[in-house]
C-alpha positions as CSV (number, residue, x, y, z in Angstrom):
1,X,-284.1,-67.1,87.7
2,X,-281.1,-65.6,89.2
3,X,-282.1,-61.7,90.4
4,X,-278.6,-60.4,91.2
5,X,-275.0,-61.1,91.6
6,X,-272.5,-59.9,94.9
7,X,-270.2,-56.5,93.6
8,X,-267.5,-58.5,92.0
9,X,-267.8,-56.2,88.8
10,X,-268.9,-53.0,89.9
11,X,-265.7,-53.3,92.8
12,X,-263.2,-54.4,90.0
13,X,-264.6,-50.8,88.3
14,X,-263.7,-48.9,91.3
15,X,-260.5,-50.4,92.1
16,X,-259.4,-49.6,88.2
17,X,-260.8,-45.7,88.7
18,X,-258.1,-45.2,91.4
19,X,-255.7,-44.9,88.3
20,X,-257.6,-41.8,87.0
21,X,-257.3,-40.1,90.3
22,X,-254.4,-38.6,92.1
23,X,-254.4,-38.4,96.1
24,X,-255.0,-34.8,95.9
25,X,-257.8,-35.7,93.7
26,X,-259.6,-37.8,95.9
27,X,-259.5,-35.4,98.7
28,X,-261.1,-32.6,96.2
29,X,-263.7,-35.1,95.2
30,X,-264.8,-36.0,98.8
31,X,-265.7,-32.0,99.4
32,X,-268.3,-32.3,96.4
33,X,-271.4,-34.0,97.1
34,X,-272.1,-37.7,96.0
35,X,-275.4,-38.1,93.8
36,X,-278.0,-39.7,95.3
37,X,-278.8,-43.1,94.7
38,X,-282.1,-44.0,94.4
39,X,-284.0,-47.0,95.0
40,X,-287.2,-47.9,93.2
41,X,-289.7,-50.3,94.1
42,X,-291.0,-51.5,91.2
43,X,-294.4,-53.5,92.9
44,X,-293.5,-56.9,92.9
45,X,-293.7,-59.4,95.9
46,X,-291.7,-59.2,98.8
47,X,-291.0,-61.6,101.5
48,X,-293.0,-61.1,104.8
49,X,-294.0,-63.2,107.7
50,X,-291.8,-66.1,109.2
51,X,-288.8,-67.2,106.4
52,X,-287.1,-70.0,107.2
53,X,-283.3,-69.6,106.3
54,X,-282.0,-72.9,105.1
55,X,-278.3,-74.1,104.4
56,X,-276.9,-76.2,102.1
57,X,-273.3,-76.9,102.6
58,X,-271.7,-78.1,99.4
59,X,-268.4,-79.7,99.9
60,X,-265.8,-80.1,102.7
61,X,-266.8,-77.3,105.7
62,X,-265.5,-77.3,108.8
63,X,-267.4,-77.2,112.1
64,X,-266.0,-74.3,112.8
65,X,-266.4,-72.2,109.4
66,X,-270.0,-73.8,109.4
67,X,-270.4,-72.0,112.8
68,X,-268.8,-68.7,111.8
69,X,-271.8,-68.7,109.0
70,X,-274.8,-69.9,111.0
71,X,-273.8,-67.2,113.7
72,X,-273.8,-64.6,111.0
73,X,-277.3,-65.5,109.9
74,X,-278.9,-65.7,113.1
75,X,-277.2,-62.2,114.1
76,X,-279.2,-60.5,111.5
77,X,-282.0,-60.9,114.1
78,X,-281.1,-61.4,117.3
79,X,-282.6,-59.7,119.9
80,X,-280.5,-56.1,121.4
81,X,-279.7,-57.6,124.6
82,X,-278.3,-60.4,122.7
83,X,-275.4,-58.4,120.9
84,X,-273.2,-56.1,123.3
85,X,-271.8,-54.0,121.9
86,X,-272.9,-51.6,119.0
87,X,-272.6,-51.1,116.5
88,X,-274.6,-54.7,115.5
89,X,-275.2,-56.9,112.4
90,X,-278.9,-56.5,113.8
91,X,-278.6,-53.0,113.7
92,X,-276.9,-52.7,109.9
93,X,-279.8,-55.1,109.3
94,X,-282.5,-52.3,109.9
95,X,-281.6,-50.4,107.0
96,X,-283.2,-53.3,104.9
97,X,-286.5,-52.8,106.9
98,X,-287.1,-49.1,105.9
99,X,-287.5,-50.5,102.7
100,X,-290.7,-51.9,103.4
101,X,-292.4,-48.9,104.9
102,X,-293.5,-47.7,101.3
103,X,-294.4,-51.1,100.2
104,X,-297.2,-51.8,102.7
105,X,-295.9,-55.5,103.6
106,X,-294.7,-56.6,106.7
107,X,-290.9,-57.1,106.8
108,X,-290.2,-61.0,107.5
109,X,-289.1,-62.7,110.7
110,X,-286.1,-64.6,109.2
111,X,-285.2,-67.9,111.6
112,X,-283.1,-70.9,111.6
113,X,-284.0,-73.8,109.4
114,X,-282.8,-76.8,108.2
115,X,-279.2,-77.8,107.2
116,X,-278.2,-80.1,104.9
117,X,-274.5,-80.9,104.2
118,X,-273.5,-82.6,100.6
119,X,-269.8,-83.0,101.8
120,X,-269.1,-85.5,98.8
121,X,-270.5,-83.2,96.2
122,X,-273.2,-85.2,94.3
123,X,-273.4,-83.0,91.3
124,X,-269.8,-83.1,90.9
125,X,-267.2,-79.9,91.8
126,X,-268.0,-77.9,88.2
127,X,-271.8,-76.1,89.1
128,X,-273.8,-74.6,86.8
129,X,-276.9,-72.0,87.5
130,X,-279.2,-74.9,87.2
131,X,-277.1,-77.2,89.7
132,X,-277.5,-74.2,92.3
133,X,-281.1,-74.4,92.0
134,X,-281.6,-77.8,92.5
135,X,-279.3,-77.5,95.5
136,X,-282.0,-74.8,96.7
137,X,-284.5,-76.6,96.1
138,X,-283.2,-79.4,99.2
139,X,-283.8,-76.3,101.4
140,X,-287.7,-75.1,102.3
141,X,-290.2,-75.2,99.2
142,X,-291.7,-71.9,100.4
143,X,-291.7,-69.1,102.8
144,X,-287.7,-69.6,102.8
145,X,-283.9,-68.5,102.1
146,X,-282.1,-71.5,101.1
147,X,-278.5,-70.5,101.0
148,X,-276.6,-72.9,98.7
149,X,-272.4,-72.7,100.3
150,X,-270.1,-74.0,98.2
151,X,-266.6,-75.0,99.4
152,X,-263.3,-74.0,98.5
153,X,-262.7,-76.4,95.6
154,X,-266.1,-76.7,93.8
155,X,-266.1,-74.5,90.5
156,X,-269.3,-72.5,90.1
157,X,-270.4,-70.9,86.1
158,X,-269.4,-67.3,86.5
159,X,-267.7,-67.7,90.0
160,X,-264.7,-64.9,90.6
161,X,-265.1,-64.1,86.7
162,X,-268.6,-62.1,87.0
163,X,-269.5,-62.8,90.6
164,X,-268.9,-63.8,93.9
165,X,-272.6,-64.9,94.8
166,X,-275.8,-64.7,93.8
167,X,-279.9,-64.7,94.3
168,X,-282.9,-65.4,92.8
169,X,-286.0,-67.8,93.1
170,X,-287.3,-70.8,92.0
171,X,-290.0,-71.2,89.1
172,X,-293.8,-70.7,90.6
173,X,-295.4,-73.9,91.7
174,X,-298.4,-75.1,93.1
175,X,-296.2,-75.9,96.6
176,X,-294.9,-72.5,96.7
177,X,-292.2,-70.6,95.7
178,X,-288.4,-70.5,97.4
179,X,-286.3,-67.3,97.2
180,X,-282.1,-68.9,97.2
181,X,-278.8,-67.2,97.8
182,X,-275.7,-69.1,96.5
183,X,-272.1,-67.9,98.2
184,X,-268.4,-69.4,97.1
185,X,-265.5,-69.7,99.2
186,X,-263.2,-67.9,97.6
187,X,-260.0,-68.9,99.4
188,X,-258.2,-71.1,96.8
189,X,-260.1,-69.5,93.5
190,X,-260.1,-65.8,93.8
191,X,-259.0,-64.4,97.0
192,X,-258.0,-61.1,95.8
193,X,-261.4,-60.6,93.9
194,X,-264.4,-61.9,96.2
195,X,-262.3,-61.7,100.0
196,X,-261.0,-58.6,99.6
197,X,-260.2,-56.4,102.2
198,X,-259.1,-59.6,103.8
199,X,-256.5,-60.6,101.0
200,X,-254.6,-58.2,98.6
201,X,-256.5,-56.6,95.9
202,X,-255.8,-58.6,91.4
203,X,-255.9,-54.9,90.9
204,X,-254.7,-51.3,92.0
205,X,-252.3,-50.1,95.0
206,X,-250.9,-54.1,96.7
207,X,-252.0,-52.6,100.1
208,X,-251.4,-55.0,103.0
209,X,-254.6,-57.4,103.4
210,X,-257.2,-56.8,107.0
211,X,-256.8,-59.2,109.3
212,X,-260.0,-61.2,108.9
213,X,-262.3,-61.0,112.3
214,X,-263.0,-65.1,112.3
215,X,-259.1,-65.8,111.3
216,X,-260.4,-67.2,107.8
217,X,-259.9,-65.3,104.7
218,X,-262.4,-67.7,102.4
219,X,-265.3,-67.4,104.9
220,X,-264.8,-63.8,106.2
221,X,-264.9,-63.0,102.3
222,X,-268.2,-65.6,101.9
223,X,-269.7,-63.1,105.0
224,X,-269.7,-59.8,103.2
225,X,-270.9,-61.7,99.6
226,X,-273.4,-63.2,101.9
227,X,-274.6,-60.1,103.7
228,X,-275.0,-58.4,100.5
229,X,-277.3,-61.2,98.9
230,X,-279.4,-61.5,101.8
231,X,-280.1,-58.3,101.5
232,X,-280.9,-58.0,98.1
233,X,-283.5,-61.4,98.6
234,X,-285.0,-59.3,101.4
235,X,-285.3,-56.2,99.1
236,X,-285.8,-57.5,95.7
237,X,-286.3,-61.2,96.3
238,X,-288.4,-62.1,92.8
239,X,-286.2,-59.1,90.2
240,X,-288.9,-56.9,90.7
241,X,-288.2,-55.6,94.3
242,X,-286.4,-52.0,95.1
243,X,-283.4,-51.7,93.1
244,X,-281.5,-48.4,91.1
245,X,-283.2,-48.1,87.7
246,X,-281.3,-49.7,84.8
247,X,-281.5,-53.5,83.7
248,X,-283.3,-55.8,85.9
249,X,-280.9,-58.6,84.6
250,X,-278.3,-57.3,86.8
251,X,-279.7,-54.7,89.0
252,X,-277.6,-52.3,91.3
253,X,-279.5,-52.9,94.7
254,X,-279.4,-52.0,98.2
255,X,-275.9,-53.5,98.8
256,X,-274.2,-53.6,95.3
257,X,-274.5,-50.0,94.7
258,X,-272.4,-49.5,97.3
259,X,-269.5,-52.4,96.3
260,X,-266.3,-51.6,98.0
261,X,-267.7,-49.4,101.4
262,X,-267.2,-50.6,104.3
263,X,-266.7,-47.2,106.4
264,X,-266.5,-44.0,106.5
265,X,-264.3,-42.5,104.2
266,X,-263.8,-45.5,102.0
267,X,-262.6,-44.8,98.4
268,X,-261.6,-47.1,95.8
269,X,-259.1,-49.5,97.4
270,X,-259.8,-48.3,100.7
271,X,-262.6,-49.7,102.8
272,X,-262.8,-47.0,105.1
273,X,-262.5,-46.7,108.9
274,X,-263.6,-49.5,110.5
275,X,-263.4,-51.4,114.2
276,X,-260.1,-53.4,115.0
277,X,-260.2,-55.9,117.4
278,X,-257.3,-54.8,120.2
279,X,-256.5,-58.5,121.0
280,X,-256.5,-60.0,117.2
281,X,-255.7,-57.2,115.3
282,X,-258.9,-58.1,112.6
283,X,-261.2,-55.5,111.1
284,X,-264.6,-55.5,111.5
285,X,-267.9,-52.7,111.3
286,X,-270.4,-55.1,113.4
287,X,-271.0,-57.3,116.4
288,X,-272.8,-60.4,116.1
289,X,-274.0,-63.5,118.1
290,X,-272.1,-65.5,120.6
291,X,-269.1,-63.1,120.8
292,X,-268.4,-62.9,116.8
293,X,-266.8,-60.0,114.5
294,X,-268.1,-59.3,111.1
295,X,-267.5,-56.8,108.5
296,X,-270.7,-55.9,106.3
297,X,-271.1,-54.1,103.1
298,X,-272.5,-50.2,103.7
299,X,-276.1,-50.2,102.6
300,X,-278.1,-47.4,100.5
301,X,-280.4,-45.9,102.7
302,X,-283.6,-45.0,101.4
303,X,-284.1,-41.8,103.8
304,X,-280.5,-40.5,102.6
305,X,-280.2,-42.3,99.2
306,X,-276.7,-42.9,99.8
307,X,-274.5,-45.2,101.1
308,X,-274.3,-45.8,105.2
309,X,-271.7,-47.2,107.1
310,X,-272.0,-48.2,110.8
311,X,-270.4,-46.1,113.0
């Protein structure tokens, strides 16, 4: 049962409002106040405890944009002294924790797992929503994340149409149950939909493209879809988590109701002010393990319900 998909839509809706709205008229709108955006939790289980984060790496990878993702996930909770400087991924990762303080559950300790690499593409290089789950299910059959990667030239049901990822869970069982995030690589399919900031926009103002902070605009764009679905796992991992009232069949959640804001300031088409790497050039709104640049969706905080940025 897939639980959400990454911003693809609600982004393509703000890029199109920038026609309705003059310059003058975005300044005007950014002196009245946003409406909040609030999150219910609707009682359902959440993950707590250990959770194993698993990868399954569907088609050709290479070493080094396997180790651009691996570092991502094991920044989201890496230890302070770890990450220098601020602001971190570990830190933009917090904001999912306050979640849990009205649900009574213990947030989860999310580690490395397993990694299994399907570099000749068994199912074949169309997937549909029942391909991704049985790619899941190669990952941890409970008390895990399997994140299902798919590479540049595998075709996914929905991909860069509807969504640039997605997460749900697999069926209950008497061995457990498995929440599962499935990411593309945009690169070759739908740059300008699911890497944007990193590549120019399908629609409104052709704005030069960031610099991507790993030099790779497929897996830079894979980052952000993948932030934003491990959030909403954490948050809503079995549809009936926090999310913004509306239909739980594709339900605006901690990251998605925020598609397109990176930074402060951001309006549609512009993803705010953000952190630029002096000696690259590349954009980026976090720190992460072993040295590495990322840039991260804004998140809706539950204290403010509204959108924060780093910085």
């Amino acid at each position: 049962m897939a639980c959400s998909t990454a911003s693809l839509a609600a982004t393509l809706l703000a890029l199109a409002l920038m026609f309705q709205a003059s310059l003058a008229g975005r300044r005007l709108t950014a002196l009245v106040q946003e409406p909040a955006i609030t999150m219910k939790y609707h009682k359902g289980a959440l993950l707590t405890g250990p959770i194993a984060v698993n990868f399954i790496w569907y088609g050709d990878f290479s070493a080094p944009q396997r180790a651009v993702i691996t570092d991502f996930v094991s920044s989201l909770s890496a230890p302070p002294a770890a990450v220098r400087p601020e602001p971190s991924v570990a830190t933009w990762f917090k904001t999912a924790r306050k979640y849990y303080a009205s649900s009574k559950v213990r947030f989860p300790a999310l580690r490395l797992g397993s990694h299994v690499v399907d570099q000749n593409c068994s199912l074949g290089k169309r997937l549909t929503e029942r391909d991704l789950l049985r790619l899941a299910a190669k990952g941890g059959p409970s008390r895990a994340i399997n994140l299902v990667l798919t590479a540049a030239d595998v075709a996914v049901d929905g991909f860069c149409m509807s969504r640039c990822g997605t997460h749900g869970a697999s069926p209950r069982s008497r061995s457990g149950r498995f929440a599962y995030v499935w990411v593309g690589n945009p690169a070759s399919q739908c740059p300008g939909q699911c890497a944007w900031p990193f590549h120019q926009p399908v629609y409104g103002p052709q704005a030069a493209p960031l610099t991507p902070p790993n030099g790779d605009v497929g897996v830079d764009g894979m980052v952000i879809s993948l932030a934003s679905m491990i959030v909403g796992t954490v948050t809503n991992p079995f549809g009936n988590g926090f999310y913004q009232e509306g239909s739980a069949d594709a339900p605006l959640e901690a990251a998605t109701a925020c598609a397109g804001v990176y930074g402060k300031g951001a309006y549609p088409g512009y993803a705010g002010s953000l952190l630029v790497d002096q000696a690259s050039g590349a954009s980026f709104n976090a720190n992460g393990a072993h040295g590495r640049k990322y840039l991260v969706p804004a998140l809706v905080d539950p204290d403010t319900s509204s959108c924060a940025t780093l910085g």
